[in-house]
C-alpha positions in Angstrom: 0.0 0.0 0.0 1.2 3.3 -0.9 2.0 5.9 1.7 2.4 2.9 4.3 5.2 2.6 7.0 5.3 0.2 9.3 8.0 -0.1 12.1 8.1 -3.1 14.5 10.5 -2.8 17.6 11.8 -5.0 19.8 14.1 -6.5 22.6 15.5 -9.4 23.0 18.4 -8.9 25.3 18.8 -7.0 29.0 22.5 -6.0 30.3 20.5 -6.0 33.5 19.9 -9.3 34.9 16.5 -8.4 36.3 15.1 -8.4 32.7 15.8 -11.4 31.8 15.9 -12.5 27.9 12.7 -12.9 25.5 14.4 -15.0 22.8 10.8 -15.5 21.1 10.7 -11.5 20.5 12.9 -12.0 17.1 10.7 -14.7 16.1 7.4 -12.2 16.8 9.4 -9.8 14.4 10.5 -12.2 11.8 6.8 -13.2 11.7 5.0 -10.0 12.1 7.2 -8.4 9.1 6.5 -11.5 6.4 2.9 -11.3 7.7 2.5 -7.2 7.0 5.0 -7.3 4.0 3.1 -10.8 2.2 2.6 -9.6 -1.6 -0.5 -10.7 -1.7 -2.5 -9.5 1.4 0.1 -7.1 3.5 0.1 -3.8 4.2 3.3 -2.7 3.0 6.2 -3.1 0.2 9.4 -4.9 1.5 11.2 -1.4 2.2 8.4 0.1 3.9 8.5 -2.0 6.7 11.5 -1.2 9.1 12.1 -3.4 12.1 14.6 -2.4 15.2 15.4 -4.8 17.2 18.3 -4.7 20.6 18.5 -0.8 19.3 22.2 -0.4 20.5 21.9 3.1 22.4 19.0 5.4 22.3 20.1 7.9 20.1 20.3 5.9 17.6 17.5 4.4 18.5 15.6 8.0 18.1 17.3 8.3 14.9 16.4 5.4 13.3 12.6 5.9 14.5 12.3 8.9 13.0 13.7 7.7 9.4 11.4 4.7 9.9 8.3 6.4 10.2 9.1 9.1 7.7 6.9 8.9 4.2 4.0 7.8 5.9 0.9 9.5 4.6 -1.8 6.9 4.8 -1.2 4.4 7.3 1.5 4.4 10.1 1.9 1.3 12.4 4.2 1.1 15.2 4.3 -2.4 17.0 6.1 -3.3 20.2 7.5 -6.5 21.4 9.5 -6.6 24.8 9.8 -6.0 28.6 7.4 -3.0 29.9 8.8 -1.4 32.5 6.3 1.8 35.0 8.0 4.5 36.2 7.9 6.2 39.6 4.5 8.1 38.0 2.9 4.9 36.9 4.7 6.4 33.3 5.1 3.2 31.0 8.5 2.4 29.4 9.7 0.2 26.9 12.4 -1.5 27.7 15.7 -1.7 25.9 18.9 -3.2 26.1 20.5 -0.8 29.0 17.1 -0.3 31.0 17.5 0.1 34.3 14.4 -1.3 36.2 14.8 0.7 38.9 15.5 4.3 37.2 14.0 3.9 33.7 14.2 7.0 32.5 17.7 6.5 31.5 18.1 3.6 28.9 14.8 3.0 28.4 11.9 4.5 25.3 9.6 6.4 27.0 6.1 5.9 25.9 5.2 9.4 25.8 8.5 9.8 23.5 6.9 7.5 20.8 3.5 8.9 21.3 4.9 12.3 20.3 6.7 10.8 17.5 3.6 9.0 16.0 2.0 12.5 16.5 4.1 14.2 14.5 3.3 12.0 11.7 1.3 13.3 8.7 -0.3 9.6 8.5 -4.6 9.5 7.9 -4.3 6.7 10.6 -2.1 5.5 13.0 -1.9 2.2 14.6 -0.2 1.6 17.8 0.7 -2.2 20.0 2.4 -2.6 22.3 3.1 -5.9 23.4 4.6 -5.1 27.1 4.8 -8.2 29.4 5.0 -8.5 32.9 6.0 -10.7 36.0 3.9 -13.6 37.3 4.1 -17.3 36.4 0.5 -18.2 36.8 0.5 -19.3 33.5 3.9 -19.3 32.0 7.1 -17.3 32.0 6.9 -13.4 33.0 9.0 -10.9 31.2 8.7 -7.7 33.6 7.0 -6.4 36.6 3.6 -5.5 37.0 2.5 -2.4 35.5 -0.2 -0.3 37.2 -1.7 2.6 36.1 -1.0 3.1 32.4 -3.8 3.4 30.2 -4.2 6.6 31.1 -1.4 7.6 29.2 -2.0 5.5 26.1 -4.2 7.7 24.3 -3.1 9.0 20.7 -5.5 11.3 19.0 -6.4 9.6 15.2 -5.3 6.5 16.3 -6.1 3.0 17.3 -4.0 1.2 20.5 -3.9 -2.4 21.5 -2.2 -3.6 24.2 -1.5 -6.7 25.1 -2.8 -6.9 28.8 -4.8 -4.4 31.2 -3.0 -2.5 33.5 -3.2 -5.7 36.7 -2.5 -8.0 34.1 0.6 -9.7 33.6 1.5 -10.9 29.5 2.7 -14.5 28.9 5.3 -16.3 26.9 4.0 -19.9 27.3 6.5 -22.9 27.4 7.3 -24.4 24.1 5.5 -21.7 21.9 7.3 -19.7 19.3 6.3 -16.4 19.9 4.9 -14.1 23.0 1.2 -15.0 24.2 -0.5 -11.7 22.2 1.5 -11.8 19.6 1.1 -15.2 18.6 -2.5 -15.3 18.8 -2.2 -11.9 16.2 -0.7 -13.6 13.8 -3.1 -16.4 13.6 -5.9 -14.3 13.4 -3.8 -12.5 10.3 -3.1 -15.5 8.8 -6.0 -17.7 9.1 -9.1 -14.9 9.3 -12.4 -15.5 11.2 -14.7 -17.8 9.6 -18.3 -16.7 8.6 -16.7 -12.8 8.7 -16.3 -9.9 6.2 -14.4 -10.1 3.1 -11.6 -8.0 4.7 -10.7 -7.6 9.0 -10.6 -4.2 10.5 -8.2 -3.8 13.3 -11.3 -4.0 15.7 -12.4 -7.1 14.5 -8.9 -8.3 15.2 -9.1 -6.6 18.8 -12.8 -8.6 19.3 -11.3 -12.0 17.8 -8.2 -11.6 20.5 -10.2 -11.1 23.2 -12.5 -13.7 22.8 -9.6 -16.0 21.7 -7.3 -15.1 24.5 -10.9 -15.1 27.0 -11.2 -19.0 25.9 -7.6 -20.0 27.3 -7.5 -17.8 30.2 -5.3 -15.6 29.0 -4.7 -11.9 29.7 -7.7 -10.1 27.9 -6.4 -6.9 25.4 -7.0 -3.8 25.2 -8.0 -1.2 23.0 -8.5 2.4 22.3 -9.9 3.8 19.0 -10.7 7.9 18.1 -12.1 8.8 15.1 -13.0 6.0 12.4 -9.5 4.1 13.4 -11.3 1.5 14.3 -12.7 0.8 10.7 -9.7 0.3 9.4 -9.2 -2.8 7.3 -5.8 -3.9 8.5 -6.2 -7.9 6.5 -8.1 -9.7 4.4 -10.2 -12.2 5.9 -8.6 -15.3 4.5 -11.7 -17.4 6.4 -14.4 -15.4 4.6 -16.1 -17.3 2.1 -13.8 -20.9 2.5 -15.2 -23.8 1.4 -13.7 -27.3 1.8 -14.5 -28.0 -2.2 -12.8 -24.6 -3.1 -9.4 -24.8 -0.8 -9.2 -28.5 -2.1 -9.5 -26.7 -6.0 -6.6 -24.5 -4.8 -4.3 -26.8 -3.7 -4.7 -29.3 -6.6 -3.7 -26.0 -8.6 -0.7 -24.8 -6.7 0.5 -28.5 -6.4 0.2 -28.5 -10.2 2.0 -25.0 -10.3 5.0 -26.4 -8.2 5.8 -29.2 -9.7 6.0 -27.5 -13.5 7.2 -24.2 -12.3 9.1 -24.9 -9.2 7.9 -24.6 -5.2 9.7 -21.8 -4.8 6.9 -20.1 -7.4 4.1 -20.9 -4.4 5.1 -19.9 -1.2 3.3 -17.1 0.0 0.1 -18.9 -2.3 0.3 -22.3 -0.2 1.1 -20.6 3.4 -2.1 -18.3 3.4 -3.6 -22.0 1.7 -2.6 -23.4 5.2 -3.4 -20.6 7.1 -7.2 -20.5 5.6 -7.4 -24.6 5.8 -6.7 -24.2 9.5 -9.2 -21.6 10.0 -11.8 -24.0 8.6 -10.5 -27.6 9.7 -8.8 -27.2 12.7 -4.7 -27.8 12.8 -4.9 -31.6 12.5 -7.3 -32.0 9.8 -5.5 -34.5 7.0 -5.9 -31.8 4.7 -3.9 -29.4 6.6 -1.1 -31.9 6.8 -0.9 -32.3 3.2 -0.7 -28.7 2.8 2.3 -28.5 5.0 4.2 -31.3 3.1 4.0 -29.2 0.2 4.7 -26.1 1.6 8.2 -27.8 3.4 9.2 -28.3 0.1 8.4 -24.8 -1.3 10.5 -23.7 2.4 13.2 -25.6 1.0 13.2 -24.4 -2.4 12.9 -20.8 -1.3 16.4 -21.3 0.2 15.9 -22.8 3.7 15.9 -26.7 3.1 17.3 -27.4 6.9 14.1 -25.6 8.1 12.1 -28.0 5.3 13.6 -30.7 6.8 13.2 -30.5 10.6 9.5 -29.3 9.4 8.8 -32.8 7.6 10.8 -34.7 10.2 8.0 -33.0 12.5 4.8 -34.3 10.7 6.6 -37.9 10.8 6.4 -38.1 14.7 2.5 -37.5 14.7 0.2 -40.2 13.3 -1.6 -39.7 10.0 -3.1 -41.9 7.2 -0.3 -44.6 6.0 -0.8 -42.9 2.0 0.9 -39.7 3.7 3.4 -40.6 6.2 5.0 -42.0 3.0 4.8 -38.9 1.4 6.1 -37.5 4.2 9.1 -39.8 3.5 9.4 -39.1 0.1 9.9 -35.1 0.7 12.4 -36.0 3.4 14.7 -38.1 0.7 14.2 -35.4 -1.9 14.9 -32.2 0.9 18.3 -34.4 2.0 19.3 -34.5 -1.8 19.0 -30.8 -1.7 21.2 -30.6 1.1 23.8 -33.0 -0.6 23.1 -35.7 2.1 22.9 -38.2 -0.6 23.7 -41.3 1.4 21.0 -40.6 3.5 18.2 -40.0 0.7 19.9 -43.4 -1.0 18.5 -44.9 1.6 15.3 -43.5 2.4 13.5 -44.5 -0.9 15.2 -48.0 -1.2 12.9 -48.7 1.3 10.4 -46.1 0.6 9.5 -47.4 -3.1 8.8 -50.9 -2.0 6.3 -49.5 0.7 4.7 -47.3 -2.1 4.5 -50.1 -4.3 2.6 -52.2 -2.0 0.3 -49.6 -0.2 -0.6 -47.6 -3.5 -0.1 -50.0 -6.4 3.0 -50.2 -9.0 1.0 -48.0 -11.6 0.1 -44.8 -8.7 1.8 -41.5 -9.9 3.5 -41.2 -6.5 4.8 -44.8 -6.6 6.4 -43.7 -9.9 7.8 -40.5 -9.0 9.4 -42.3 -6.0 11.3 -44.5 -8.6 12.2 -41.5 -10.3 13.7 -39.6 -7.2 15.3 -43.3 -6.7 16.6 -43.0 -9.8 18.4 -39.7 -9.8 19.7 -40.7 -6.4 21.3 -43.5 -7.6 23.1 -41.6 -10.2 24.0 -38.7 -7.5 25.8 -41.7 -5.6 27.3 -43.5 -8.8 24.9 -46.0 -8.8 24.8 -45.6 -12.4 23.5 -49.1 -13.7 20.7 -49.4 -10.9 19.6 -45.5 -11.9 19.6 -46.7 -15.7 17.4 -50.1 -14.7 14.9 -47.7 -12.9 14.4 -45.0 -15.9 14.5 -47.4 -18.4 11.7 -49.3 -16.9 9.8 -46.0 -16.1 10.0 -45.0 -20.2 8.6 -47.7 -21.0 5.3 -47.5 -19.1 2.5 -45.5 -20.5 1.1 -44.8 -17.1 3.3 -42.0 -16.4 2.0 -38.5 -16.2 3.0 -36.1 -18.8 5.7 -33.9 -16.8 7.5 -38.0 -14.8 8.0 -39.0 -18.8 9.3 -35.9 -19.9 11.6 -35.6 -17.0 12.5 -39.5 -17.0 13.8 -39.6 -21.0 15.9 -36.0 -20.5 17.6 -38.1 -17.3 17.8 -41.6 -19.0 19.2 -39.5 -22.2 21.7 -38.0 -20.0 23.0 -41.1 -18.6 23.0 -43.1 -21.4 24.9 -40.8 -23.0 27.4 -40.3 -20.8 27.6 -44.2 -20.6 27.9 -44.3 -24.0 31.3 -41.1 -24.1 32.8 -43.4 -21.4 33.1 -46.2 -23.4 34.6 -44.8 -26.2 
């Protein structure tokens, strides 16, 4: 969106030893800038989305604000993910690297320093979280001490505020999840949409979904605080809207076709908001949901990260599911470790894999064949030249093949042969 900016701060790391560390908070800003930056449904180009995390001092932080929000005419959002620390006023803080618990006001971002800075904007509207946690382990780990007495200072005229917590609330990071209570629970909304909603989310819907979310596993309830038409602002659209089962299934046949003659890589973004939307409407372990994932592992993998394709499908293996796709499970494993060069390892995988496929699916199923394919190319990878020969030679000559296997399995068995053929002359 034109005339957008949005900057998303953060801190991980404390020199004081009574803040102790958030590691999730560069995860909530990894996700949070791939969520508003998607080409398809974020808010803002690549570039317009600046995110400031462990600021090293803050002048520079101040500096780097103030470049950060510049250029925003239509929309302005400012999120916060870290420690919240009150004054001796009630004042909030934001905690950086060199806060000082006891003394904030030196080494820490005053609130009211970033209010007058999104003030100062020329943006139509201006959104504002702030995702300050605080002590207690009722419910997970703490991140800061309480804070009391602070919405009175959160108000920012044109704009729209959520918070994570009230003021006698403490915020969570919950053992074993990726990112901070709130946050998390944001991005899901984002991602997957509210089912039987609008086409498109404003941020109030998002505040309503939160609470009730958050409500349902007794978690600390939001907060919000609208002026003007802030609160109309359509901040996503509503991936959940008009899903039907028949329609997402559609969608993935087509992006599964897409992949395989154009590359994974070429379906990313398409097959995670596919994933995000199937989960709105299924559930998280709905079969259909798994089969999404495999797919979108591999697109992981061909978008450059194969180790985090990897430890992805190695995931879905530990969890039961229907015998057809734990071996496709097995099957993207073997052709991720050939990405990564572990060829030994994939060798192995779909010597034993292509017998299981033959007997569970049939000799004539395209995934039984495009196993012996993979088998095939592995073989040659590892020098197993006569075995990879046998396998493609046997795979030209069946008619059973889909169009884009046959293509694929006479340009490898012409390749081999012919190389067969220069080394014995």
């Amino acid at each position: 969106m034109a005339g957008t900016k949005v900057v998303l701060l953060g801190t991980s790391q404390y020199t004081d030893d009574r803040l102790p560390p958030i590691p999730v908070v560069g995860r909530c800003l990894d996700d949070l800038r791939r969520v508003f930056t998607d080409p398809a449904t974020g808010l803002a180009a690549p570039g317009d989305c600046t995110v400031l995390r462990d600021a090293s001092s803050m002048p520079v932080l101040g500096r780097e604000l103030t470049t950060a929000m510049s250029g925003a005419e239509d929309l302005l959002v400012v999120y916060y993910v870290g420690h919240g620390i009150v004054g001796r006023r009630h004042e909030l803080y934001l905690g950086m690297r060199d806060s000082d618990p006891d003394d904030p006001a030196f080494g820490s971002l005053s609130y009211v320093s970033l209010r007058d800075r999104v003030l100062d904007s020329t943006a139509k509207t201006k959104i504002v979280v702030l995702d300050c946690c605080y002590s207690g382990r009722a419910m997970g780990e703490p991140m800061a001490d309480p804070v009391t007495a602070v919405l009175g200072q959160l108000d920012i005229d044109g704009t729209y505020l959520l918070t994570s917590a009230q003021r006698d609330q403490v915020a969570l990071v919950l053992p074993g999840e990726p990112h901070t209570a709130f946050t998390g629970r944001l991005l899901r909304v984002l991602e997957r949409g509210i089912p039987g909603g609008a086409d498109h989310l404003t941020i109030d819907d998002l505040y309503r979904q939160l609470t009730a979310v958050m409500n349902s596993e007794g978690l600390p309830r939001p907060q919000k605080r609208g002026t003007y038409t802030a609160d109309r602002f359509r901040i996503a659209p509503n991936r959940a809207a008009r899903a039907t089962p028949e329609a997402l299934d559609e969608e993935f046949a087509t992006l599964v076709h897409r992949a395989r003659t154009n590359g994974y890589a070429t379906v990313l973004h398409e097959l995670r908001a596919l994933l995000a939307t199937q989960r709105a409407l299924h559930g998280d372990d709905h079969v259909t949901c798994l089969r999404t994932g495999q797919h979108l592992a591999l697109a992981v993998g061909a978008s450059g990260d194969p180790e985090q394709a990897l430890s992805s499908l190695r995931t879905m293996l530990e969890h039961p599911a229907p015998v057809a796709d734990t071996l496709r499970t097995r099957q993207f494993i073997a052709a991720t470790l050939l990405a990564l060069g572990r060829t030994g390892e994939a060798l192995r995988g779909l010597r034993t894999l292509l017998p299981d496929r033959r007997r569970v699916l049939g000799p004539d199923h395209d995934e039984t064949l495009r196993t012996q394919h993979l088998l095939a190319r592995a073989a040659a990878m590892t020098g197993a030249t006569d075995e990879a020969i046998s396998l493609l030679t046997e795979l030209a000559s069946r008619a059973d093949c889909d169009r884009l296997t046959a293509i694929r399995v006479r340009q490898d068995l012409a390749l081999l042969t012919d190389d067969e053929a220069r080394d014995g002359t």
